[in-house]
N, C-alpha and C positions, 0 to 999 in steps of 0.2 A: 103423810108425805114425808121423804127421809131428808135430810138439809142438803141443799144444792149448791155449787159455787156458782154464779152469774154473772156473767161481764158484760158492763150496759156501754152502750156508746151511741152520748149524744153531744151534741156540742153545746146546750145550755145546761150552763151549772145548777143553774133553778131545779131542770127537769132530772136531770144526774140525783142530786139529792132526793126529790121527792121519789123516784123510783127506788133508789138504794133504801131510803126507810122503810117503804111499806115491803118492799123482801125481805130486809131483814128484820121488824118485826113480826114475818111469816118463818123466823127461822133459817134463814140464806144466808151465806156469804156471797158478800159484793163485789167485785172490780170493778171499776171506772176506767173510763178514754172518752175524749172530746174528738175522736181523729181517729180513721180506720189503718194510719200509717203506727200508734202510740196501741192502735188496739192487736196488731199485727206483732208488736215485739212480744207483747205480753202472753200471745197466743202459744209465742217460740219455749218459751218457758214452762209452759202447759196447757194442755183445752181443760176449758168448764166445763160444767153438764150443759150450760144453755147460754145461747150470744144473744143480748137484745139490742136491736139496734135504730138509730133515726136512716131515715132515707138521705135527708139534706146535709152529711158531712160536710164539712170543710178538706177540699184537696177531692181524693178519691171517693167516688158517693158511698151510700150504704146499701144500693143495689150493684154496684161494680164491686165493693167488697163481695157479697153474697157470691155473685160468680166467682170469683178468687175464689174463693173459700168450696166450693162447690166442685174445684177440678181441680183439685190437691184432692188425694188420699185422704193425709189424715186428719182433714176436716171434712172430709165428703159427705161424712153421719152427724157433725154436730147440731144438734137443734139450734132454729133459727128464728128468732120471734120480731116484724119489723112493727118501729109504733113512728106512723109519719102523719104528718098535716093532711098529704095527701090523701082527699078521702073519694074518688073520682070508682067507678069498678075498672076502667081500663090500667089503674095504677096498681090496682088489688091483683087485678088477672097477671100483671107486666115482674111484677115482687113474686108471686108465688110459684110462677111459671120461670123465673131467675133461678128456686130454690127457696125463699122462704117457707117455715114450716107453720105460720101463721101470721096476721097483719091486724093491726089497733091502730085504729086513729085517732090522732090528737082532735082536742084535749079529750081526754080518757078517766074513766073511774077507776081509782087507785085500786079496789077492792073486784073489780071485772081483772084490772092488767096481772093482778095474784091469782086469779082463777085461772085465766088463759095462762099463762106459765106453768101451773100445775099443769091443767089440762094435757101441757105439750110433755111432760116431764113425765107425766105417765103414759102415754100414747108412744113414748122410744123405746121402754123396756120392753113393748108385747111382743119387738122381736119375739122369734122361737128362741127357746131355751136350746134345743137342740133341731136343729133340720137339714132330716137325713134328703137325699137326693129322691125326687117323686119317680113317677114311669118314665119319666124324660128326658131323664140324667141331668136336670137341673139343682144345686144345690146352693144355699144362702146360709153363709155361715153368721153365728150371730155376734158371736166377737170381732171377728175382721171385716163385717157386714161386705164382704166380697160373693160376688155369683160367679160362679164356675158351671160351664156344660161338659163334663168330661174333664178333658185337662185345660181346657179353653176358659179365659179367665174373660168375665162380660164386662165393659162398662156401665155399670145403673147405680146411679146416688139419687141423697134426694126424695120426693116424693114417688121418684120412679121406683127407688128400690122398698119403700114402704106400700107401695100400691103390688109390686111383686110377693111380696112377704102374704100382705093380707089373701093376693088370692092363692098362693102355694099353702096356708094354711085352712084355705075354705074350697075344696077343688070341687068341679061339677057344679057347684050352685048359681042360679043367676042371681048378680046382683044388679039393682037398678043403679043409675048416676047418682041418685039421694040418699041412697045407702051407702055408696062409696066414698063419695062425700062426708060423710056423718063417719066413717068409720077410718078412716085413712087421713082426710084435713080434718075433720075437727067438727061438730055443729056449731062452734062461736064461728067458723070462717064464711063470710059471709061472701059467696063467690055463684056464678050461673054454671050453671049446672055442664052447661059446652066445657068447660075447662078439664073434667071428667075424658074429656074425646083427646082433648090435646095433650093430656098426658098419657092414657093408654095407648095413641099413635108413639110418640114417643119409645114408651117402654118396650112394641112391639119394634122399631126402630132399632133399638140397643140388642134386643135376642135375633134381631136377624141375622147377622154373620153364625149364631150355631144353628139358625135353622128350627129355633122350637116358637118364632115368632107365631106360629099356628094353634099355637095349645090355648091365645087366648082368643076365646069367640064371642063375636057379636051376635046379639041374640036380638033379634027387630024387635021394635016396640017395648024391650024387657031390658036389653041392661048388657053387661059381658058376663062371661063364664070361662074359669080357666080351667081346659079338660089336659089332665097329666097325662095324657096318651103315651106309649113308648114310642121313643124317638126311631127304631129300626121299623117302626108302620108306617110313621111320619115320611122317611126317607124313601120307602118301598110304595109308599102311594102319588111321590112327588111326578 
C-alpha cells in the first residue's frame, strides 16, 4: 500500500489523536479538523487521497458535508470514509446513499479502521486505466472521472459513477446484488442488499437524458447486466 495523505475530521481530540496514530504508524500522512467549516479551508489548498470523517460535527454535520463535497466537481471522486456512533442500518443506508464510500461505527478497532482505509484506497484506482467508449458511445474517463455520451457530458459521482465503471468494465454478465455489493461498496460495508436497487435506479436516473438508461438490465431473480448495445439500435427500436 503506497503512503496516503488523510484528512480526519472529528471533533474529539481524544479520537483525532488515536486515529492520526494508527495511520501513521501504517505509513500516512495526517490532517486534522474538529469542524467541516476548518475541514473545508484545508480542502481549498488541496484534496487528500481519502476524507475520514464523524457524522456529529459541530456547526455543518458530516453527512451535509458529504453532500457539499458530492456536487462540486472536484471533490465529486474523493473517497469518503464515515466513522459515527450511529450504528442504526437506516443511518448506514442515509451516509452511504448521501455519498459515503464506507461507514465504521464507534467505538471501532484501530487495526479494522486501517484495513477499511486501505480497503477503500485500493477500490479507487481500479478505475480503468484507459476507457475507450463501449457500442453506446458511453465513455468514463479515468483522470477527470467525467461520463460523456457523445458530446453530452452525464452527471454520475459517487458510488453511481463506481457502480458505472464496474459494469462498463464487466459488460454482458449478470451480476447478483452480493456481488455488487462485495465489488463496488466493499464486503466490510455492512448494508441490505435493497440499497443495490437504489443506487442502480439512480445511475439509470443520471443516463436518462442520453438515453442509454436501457443498456442496464434487470435480470429477475439474478441480478443486472450492462449490455453495450449501439446506441443507433437503441434509438431505432425506441
Amino acid at each position: 500500500m503506497q503512503p496516503a495523505h488523510i484528512l480526519v475530521i472529528d471533533p474529539q481530540p481524544a479520537t483525532l489523536a488515536l486515529i492520526a496514530f494508527n495511520l501513521g504508524m501504517a505509513g500516512h500522512t495526517v490532517s486534522r479538523a474538529q469542524d467541516a467549516e476548518s475541514a473545508l479551508l484545508m480542502l481549498e489548498d488541496g484534496l487528500p487521497d481519502l476524507l475520514l470523517l464523524d457524522w456529529n460535527l459541530p456547526g455543518q454535520s458530516g453527512l451535509s458535508l458529504i453532500r457539499r463535497l458530492r456536487a462540486q466537481a472536484q471533490t465529486r471522486a474523493l473517497p469518503i470514509m464515515m466513522v459515527s456512533a450511529r450504528c442504526g442500518e437506516p443511518d448506514k443506508v442515509m451516509a452511504l446513499e448521501s455519498g459515503a464510500d464506507d461507514y465504521m461505527t464507534k467505538p471501532f478497532s484501530p487495526r479494522e479502521m486501517v484495513a477499511r482505509v486501505h480497503a477503500l484506497l485500493r477500490r479507487w484506482p481500479a478505475l480503468s486505466e484507459q476507457q475507450l467508449p463501449d457500442a453506446s458511445g458511453l465513455r468514463l474517463d479515468p483522470h477527470t472521472l467525467r461520463v460523456t455520451a457523445g458530446n453530452q457530458q452525464l452527471a454520475i459521482a459517487g458510488l453511481e459513477l463506481k457502480l458505472l465503471n464496474f459494469f462498463m468494465s464487466h459488460p454482458e454478465r449478470v451480476h447478483s446484488r452480493a456481488q455488487l455489493l462485495d465489488q463496488v461498496w466493499g464486503s466490510a460495508v455492512d448494508v441490505a442488499e435493497r440499497t443495490v436497487d437504489s443506487h442502480v435506479g439512480r445511475l439509470r436516473t443520471a443516463l436518462q437524458p442520453s438515453g442509454r438508461h436501457d443498456c442496464i438490465e434487470t435480470v429477475r431473480g439474478s441480478g443486472y447486466r450492462y449490455v453495450a448495445r449501439a446506441f443507433d439500435a437503441m434509438v431505432a427500436s425506441a
